[in-house]
N, C-alpha and C positions, 0 to 999 in steps of 0.2 A: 504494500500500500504506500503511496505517494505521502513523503516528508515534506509535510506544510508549513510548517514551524520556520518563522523570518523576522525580520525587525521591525520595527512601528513604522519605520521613514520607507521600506519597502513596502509594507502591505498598503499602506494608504498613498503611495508612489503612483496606481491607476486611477485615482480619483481626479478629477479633471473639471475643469472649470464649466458651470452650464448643469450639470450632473444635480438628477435628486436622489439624497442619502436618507437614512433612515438611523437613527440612533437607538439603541437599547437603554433600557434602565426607564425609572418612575420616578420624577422630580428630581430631586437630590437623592439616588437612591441606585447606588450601581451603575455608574455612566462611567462612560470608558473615557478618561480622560486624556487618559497617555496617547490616545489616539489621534482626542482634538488637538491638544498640543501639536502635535507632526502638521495638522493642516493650518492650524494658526500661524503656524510658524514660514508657511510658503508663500511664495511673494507673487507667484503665479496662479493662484486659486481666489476662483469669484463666485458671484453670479449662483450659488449652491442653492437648490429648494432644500428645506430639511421636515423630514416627516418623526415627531418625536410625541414621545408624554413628557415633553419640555421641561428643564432644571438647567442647571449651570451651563450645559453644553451649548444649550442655544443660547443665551446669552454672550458668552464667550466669544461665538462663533457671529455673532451679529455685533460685538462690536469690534471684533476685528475687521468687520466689512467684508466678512467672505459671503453675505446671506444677500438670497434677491426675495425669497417667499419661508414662509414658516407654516406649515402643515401640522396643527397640534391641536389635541385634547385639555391638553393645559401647558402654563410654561410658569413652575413654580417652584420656591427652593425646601417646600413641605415646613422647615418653621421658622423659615420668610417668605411671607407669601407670594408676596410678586417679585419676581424675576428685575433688579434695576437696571440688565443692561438690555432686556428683551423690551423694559416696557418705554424705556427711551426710544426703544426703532421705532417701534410700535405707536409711539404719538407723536414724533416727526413724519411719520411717513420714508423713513430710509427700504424699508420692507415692506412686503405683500404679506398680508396675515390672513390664515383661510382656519377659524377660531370654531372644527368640527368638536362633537360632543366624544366622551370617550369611547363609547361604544359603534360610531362612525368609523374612529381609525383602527379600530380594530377589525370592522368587514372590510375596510378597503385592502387594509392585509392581506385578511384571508381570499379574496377576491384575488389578487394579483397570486397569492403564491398558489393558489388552483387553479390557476391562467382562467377565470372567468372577466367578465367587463366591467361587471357592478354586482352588485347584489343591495337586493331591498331591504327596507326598512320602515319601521314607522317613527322611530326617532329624528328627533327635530319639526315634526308633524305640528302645526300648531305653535311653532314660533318663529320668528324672523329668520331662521336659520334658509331656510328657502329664497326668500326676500334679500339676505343680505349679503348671499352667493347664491347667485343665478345660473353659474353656472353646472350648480347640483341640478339636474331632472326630476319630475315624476315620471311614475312610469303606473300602467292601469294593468293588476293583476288578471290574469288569464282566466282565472278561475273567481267560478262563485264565491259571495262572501260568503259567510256562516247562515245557517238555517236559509238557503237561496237566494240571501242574499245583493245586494251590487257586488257586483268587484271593488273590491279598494283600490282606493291612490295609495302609491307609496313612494318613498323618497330613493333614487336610484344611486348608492352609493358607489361613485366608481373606481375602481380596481387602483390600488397604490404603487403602481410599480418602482421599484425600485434601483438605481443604477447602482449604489453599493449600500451595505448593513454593516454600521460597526457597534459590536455589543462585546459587555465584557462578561465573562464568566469567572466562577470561583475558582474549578477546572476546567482544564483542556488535554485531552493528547494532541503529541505531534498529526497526528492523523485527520484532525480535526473534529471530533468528538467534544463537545464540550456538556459542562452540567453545572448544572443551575439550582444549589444552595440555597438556605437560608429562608426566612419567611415567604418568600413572594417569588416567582420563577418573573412576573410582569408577563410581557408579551415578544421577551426576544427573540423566541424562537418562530413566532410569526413574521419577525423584521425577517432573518435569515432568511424565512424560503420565499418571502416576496421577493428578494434582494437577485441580481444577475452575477453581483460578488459579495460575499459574506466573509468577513473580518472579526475576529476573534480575539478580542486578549483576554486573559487570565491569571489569577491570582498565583497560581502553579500550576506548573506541568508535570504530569503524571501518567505512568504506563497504562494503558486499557485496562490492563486487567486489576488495574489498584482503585478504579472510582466507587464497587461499590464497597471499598471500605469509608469510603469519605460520607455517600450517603445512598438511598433506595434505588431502583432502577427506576422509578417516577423521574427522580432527578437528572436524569438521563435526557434532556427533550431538545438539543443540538447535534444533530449527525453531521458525521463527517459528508456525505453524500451532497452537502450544503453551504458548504464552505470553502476556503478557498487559502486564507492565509490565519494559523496561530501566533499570538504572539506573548511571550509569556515576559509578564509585567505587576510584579509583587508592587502591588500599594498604586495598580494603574487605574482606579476609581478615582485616585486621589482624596478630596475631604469628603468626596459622597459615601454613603452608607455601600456596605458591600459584607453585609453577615453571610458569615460567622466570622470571618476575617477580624472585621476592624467597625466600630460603630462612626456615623458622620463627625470630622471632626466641627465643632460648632463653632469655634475660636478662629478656624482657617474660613469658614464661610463669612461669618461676618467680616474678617479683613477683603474677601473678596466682593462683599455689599459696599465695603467701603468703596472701593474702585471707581464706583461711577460719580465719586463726589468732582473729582477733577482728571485731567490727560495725564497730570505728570503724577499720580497715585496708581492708575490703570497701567502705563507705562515702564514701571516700574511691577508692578507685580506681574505684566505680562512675560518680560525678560525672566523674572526668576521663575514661573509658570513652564516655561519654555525649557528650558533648562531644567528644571524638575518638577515634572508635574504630577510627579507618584507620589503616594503619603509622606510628607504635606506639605503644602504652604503655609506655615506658622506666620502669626501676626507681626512675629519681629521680623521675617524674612522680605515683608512689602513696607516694613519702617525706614 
């Protein structure tokens, strides 16, 4: 079986400018940081759509000017609530924001990695969300409603495809097998198979046959069959949460909420970001 296993600056090396990405992890909670770092850090990367359950990464990644549109459920840092550098794009107008419900981005996932076009729903039925993207459809169900019913309208959620997926996992083999720890699995392994490349990093690297000492075969829900590059990166969440590892640190986020007070706060924590953006950025490190 093909050895996947490369470095951050190569795996995220075919991501290209114009490209929509899909990030793993739930607010502040398991995001692959060491990965945005490698795109922040490129002087050649634009214009990105990003499709997330938004926290740090979109932030990051918007105000370093790499972002043209934000495809999110939310964009929060869980206990802070709004995102400062996500909501700065967001009420200048630097970004396109397409502000679906969470259970939206999650058919359009599934949609894309079952190569279907949309899939329905009746979420967002009944509020602006139609109204205030137009370019979501109805679409009028084929079949009878209930008891013979009309046919319903529904909202035609369309397929999310994705030109690359970077999530982080707790493990990974070189093989690209990865597993997913910890309270919450989120929805990475739906970024994955929407994805045309799926990117990987992890807290350690481990032989196949050692994951389920780590945890169940549940925990098992990234195949290799799906993936494309590992990349093993102890503390590559950074301050985000990434149980059983390591809990958010709280102290590095807020220095990173500081960031949007002024250019030369941000600039400065971007540089040491860059340079290390695995567990942590302590608050002395951006003083």
């Amino acid at each position: 079986m093909a050895n996947k296993l490369t470095t951050a600056a190569e795996a995220t090396s075919h991501i290209t400018s114009g490209m929509t990405i899909g990030i793993g992890g739930w607010g502040a909670r398991r995001k692959p940081l060491a990965l945005i770092a490698e795109l922040v850090a490129r002087d050649d990367l634009s214009d990105l759509t990003v499709v997330a359950y938004g926290g740090p990464e979109v932030g990051i990644l918007c105000r370093a000017g790499k972002v043209a549109k934000v495809i999110s459920g939310f964009v929060t840092l869980d206990t802070i609530p709004l995102e400062p550098h996500y909501r700065i794009a967001r009420q200048t107008g630097s970004i396109e924001a397409a502000e679906w419900d969470e259970g939206m981005i999650l058919l359009g996932l599934n949609a894309a990695g079952w190569n279907l076009p949309f899939l329905p729903t009746r979420g967002g039925l009944g509020s602006d969300v139609p109204r205030v993207m137009p370019d979501l459809k109805m679409v009028t169900s084929p079949y009878p409603g209930r008891n013979g019913g009309e046919p319903e309208e529904l909202l035609a959620v369309p397929a999310l495809h994705l030109d690359a997926a970077l999530i982080h996992a707790q493990r990974a083999d070189a093989q690209g097998n990865a597993q997913l720890l910890g309270e919450d699995p989120f929805f990475d392994d739906l970024f994955v198979r929407a994805a045309d490349r799926a990117i990987v990093s992890c807290e350690r690297l481990v032989d196949t046959a050692e994951f389920l000492d780590e945890g169940p075969v549940q925990t098992l829900l990234v195949s290799r069959l799906n993936t494309d590059a590992v990349v093993e990166a102890p503390g590559g969440a950074g301050f985000t949460q990434c149980l059983p590892d390591y809990e958010r640190d709280e102290d590095a986020q807020r220095a990173y909420v500081a960031t949007a007070k002024s250019d030369e706060t941000w600039d400065e924590w971007l540089a040491a970001f860059i340079a290390n953006p695995s567990r942590q950025i302590s608050q002395e490190a951006t003083r």
